[in-house]
N, C-alpha and C positions, 0 to 999 in steps of 0.2 A: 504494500500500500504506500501510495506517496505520502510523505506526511509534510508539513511546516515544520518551522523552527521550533514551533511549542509543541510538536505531535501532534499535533489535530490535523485530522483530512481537509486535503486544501479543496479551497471555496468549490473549482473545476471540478473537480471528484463530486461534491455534494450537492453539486448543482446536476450532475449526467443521472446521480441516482432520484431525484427529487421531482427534477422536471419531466426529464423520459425515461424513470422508472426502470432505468437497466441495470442487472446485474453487477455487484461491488465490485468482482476481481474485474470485468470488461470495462468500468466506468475508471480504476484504476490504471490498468495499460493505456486506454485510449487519453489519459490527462497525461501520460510519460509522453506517447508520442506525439500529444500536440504541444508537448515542450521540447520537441527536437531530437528527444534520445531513441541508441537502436534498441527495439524490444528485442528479448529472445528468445528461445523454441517453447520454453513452458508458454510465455506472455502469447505468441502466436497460436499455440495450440489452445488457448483457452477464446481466445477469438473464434476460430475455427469452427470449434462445439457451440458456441454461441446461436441463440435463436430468438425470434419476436421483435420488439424493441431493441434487445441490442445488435441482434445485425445491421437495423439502421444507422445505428449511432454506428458502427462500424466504417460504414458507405459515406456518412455525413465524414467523419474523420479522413477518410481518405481522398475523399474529394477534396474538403481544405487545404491535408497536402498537397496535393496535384496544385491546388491554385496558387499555394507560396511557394512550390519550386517549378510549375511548368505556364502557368499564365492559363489565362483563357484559349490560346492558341490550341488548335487538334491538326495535327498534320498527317498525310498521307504521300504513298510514293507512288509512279507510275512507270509500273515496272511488269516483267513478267516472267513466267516460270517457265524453265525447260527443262522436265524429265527423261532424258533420252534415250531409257531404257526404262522397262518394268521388270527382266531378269535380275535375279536376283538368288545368291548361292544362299543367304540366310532364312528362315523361315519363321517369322515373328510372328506371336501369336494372336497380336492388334494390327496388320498389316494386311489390308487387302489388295492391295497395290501388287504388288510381287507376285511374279508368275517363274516356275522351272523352267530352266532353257530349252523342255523339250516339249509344252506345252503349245498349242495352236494360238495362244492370245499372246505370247511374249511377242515383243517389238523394239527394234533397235534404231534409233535416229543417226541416220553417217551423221559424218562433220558436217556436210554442204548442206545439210537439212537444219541442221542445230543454225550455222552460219545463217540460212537464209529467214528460218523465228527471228533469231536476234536480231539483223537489217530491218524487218517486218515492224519491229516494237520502236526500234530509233526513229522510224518514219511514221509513226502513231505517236512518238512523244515521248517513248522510257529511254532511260537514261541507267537501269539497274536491269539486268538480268540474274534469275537465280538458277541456277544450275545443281541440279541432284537428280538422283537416277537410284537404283537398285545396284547391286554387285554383282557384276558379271561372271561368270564363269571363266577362270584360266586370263585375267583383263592383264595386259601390254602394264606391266608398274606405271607407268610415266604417262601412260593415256588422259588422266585431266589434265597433266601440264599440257599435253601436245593439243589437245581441244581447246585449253584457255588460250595459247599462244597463237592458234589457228583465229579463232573469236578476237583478238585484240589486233591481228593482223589487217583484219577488215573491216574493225568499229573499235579503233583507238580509244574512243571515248565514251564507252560501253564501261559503267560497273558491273565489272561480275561477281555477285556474293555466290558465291560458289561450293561443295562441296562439306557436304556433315564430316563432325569427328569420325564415324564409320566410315566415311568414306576415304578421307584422309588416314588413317589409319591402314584400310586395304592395300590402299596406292602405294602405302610404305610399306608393307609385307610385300606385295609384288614387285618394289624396286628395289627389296634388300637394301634399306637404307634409313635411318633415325627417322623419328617423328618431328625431331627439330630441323632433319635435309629436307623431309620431303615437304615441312610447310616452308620454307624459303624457297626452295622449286618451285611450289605454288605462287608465292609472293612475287621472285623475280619474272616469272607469264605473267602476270598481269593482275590473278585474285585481288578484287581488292578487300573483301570481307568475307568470313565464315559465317553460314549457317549456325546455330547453336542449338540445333535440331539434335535426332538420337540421344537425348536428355533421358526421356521418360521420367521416371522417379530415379534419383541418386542415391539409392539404397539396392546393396548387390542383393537382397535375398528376393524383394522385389523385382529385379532384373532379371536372376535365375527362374521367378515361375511363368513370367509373361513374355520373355523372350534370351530363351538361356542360349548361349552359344552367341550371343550378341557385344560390343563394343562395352565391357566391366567400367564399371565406374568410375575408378582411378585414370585407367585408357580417355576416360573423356574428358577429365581434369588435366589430364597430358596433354591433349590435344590442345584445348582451347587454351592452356598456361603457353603451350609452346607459340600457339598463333602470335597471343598478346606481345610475347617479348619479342616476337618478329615485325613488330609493329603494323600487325592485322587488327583490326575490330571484329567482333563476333557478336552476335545477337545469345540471348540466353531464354530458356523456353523449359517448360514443365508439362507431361501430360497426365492427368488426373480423371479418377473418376469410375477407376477401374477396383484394383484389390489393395490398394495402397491408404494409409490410415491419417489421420490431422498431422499426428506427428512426424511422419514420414513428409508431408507434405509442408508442413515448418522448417525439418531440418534442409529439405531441398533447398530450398530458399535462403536460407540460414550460410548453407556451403556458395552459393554464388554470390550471396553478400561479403563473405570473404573472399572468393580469387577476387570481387571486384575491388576491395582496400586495398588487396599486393599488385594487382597489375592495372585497373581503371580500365579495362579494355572493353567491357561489354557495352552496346548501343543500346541493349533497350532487355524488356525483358517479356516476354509472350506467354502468355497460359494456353495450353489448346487441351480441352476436352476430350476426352476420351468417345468416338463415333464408333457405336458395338454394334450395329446392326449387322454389318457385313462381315466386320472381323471375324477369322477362325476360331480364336477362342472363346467368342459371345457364340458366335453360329452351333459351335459343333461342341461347345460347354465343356473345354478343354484344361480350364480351370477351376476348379472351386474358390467357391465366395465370389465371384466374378460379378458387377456388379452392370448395369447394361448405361453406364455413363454417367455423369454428374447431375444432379436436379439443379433447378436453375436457383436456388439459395445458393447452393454449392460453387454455383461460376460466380455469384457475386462476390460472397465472401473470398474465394480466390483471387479477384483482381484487386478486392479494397483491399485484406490481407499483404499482398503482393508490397501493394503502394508504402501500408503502414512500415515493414519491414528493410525495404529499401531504398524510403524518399530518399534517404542522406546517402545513397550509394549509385543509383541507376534511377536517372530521373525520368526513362521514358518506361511508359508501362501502355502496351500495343493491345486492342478489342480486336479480337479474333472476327469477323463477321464470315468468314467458310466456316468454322467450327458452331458459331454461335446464330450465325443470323442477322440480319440486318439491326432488326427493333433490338434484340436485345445487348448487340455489341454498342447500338446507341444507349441506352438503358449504361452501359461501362463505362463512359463518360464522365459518369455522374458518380461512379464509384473506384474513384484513382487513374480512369484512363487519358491518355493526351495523344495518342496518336490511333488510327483507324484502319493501319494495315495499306495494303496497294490494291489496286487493281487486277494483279496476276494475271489475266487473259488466261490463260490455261491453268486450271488448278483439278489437279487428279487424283492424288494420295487420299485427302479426305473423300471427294466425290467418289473414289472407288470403295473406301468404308461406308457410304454411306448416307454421307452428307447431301442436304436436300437447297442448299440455298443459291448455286451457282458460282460458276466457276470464273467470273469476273464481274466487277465493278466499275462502271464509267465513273470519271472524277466527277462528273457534274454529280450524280447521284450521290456521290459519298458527301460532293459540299453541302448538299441540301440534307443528308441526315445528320450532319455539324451543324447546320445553322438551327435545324430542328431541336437539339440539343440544348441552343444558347451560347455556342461556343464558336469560334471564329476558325473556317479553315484554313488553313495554309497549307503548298506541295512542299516536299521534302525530298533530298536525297537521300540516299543511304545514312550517311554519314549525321543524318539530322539536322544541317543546313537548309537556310529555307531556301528554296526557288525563287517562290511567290506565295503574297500573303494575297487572302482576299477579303474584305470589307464584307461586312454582314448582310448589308442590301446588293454587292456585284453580283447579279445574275446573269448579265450579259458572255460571260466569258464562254468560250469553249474550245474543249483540246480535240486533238482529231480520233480518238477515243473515243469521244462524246457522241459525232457524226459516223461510227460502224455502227450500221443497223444489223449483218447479214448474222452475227455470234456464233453458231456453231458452222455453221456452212462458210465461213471464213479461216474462223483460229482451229477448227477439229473439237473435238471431246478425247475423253479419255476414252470409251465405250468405243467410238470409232476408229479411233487408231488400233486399239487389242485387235481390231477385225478387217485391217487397212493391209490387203496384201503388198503396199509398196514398201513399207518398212517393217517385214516378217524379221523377226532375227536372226533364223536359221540360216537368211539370203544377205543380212547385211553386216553381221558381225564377226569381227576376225579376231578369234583370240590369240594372245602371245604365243609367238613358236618356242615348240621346248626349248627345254637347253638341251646341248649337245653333252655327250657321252664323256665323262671324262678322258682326258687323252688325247680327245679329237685336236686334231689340227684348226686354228682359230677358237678353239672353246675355252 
């Protein structure tokens, strides 16, 4: 309990239980952090379990945050995704995305296809591409550097946030080479930022039931440590909702609020939901306690939570709107969010679990659910640099974005490329040649 100089609980405290009648120990943590201090896993966890009345005061608290460290401003990027493969050797148990390479739906994008998405978004107006795929079977080590270097060869001025810790991770098992070679490899092509995807819950026993054989915990604290002091930025992200507990999802939070005091590297930090409809271990009940997603108290308190834990560490806290929804990533706004994610033009991972909300966003549409909010949009880069800010009454404006009517019959789906015989994988993926035989002449 916070107390005064005399012991007595200060006014703030006794005014949270008094007026909106919430709960001592939450009226307690929430008077710490609107005096600026970091709460810790207990304080967090008891937010967490919180319900009624003090979940609001939870939302009201985080939203204050949000407005003494990030303004009224909500920004967005316009950008988009390129998964250029669905193969994939891992087999996750929340993953509907991922097809065996012997499968009829796998599909592999050459370079000149990845190359011609990317020209495609420059001339609609992004300025970020994110790049992530599945793991190949038998993949060339050095295959993202040689596709970032291809991609920067002919859109110099293309950001590519590129590549999950798993992924990075692969690419240095198949290049026999450190985790700290292969993110400078990355770095000197071009990457300009990591993903901070393949998160899940940063708890190994949690990791071993929902996706064992996957990127260990420590592995992903490698990875994204190694980025930082390569002078990469990474996004940082949690998915919840699944078999994982308050406290598990405190302490996640807890571990990126620290690498962000030793290295300041993360951009921002994203909650994504857990989407069970399709996944194999919702579907085929592969797990026990498995739980069919977060309830929508549960996304709140995750992003205000979020905000409380990390205002003083990682000021941007991003509304998932593919995981969440339109209404209700506007609905997050209001509970510690400042930014509203990109437009993506192609987004598949979640739509292939699941997700019923669509796989891109025109800007005008996202400014109109920020102005709906109260809050002022602005575009963004990567980096959280503004573009452009726009005025509460600008309506007039429009990106070329705004003007594609045709949507899928332009950018593709995920559904129609699995079934797209021009990029089957069988016909367009070449995996690395063995190595040669020891002894061999040149090997």
């Amino acid at each position: 309990m916070v107390e005064s100089t005399n012991g007595a609980e200060s006014a703030a405290t006794r005014a949270w239980q008094t007026t909106l009648r919430i709960d001592r120990e939450v009226a307690t943590v929430l008077d710490r952090a609107l005096a600026g201090e970091d709460i810790g896993v207990d304080d967090a966890v008891t937010l967490f379990e919180a319900g009624g009345a003090s979940m609001n005061a939870i939302a009201l608290v985080a939203d204050e945050l949000r407005r003494r460290t990030a303004g009224d401003v909500v920004t967005y990027v316009i950008n988009r995704n390129i998964n250029f493969t669905n193969v994939c050797i891992k087999h996750c148990g929340f993953c509907a995305f991922s097809r065996d390479h012997r499968e009829e739906e796998g599909y592999f994008l050459p370079e000149g296809e990845v190359i011609r998405r990317a020209r495609e978004a420059w001339d609609l107006g992004a300025r970020e591409i994110c790049v992530q795929a599945g793991l190949p079977p038998k993949m060339d080590g050095y295959y993202y550097v040689d596709l970032t270097k291809a991609i920067k060869r002919e859109l110099p001025g293309m950001h590519i946030h590129g590549f999950s810790p798993e992924e990075v991770l692969y690419g240095a098992v198949r290049a026999r080479c450190t985790i700290d070679e292969y993110v400078r490899a990355l770095r000197d092509a071009g990457v300009g930022s990591l993903p901070g995807t393949s998160a899940e819950i940063l708890d190994q026993e949690v990791r071993d039931r929902i996706s064992p054989g996957r990127i260990t915990r420590d592995q992903w604290v490698e990875v994204i440590t190694s980025a930082h002091r390569a002078g990469l930025r990474t996004t940082s992200t949690i998915m919840y909702g699944h078999i994982e507990t308050a406290r598990q999802r405190a302490e996640h939070i807890a571990l990126l609020r620290e690498i962000q005091r030793d290295t300041g590297g993360f951009t921002e930090f994203v909650p994504l939901s857990f989407i069970a409809s399709e996944a194999p271990m919702y579907a085929k009940s592969l797990v026990p306690g498995l739980r069919g997603g977060a309830t929508g108290a549960e996304v709140l308190k995750m992003y205000a939570v979020a905000r409380i834990m990390l205002n003083n560490w990682i000021p941007n806290i991003q509304a998932s709107w593919v995981k969440e929804g339109p209404k209700l990533a506007q609905v997050m706004l209001n509970a510690g969010c400042n930014d509203f994610m990109g437009t993506l033009i192609n987004e598949s991972i979640s739509t292939s679990a699941g997700a019923i909300y669509g796989q891109r966003m025109a800007p005008r549409e996202m400014r109109a659910l920020i102005r709906e909010a109260g809050r002022i949009p602005a575009e963004r880069n990567t980096l959280y640099d503004i573009v452009r800010a726009f005025g509460p009454d600008e309506d007039d404006h429009y990106d070329p974005l705004d003007r594609v009517a045709e949507g899928d019959e332009r950018f593709g789906s995920y559904a129609r490329l699995t079934h797209d015989a021009a990029f089957k994988f069988a016909e367009h993926y070449r995996p690395a040649p063995a190595p040669a035989p020891a002894g061999t002449p040149g090997a």
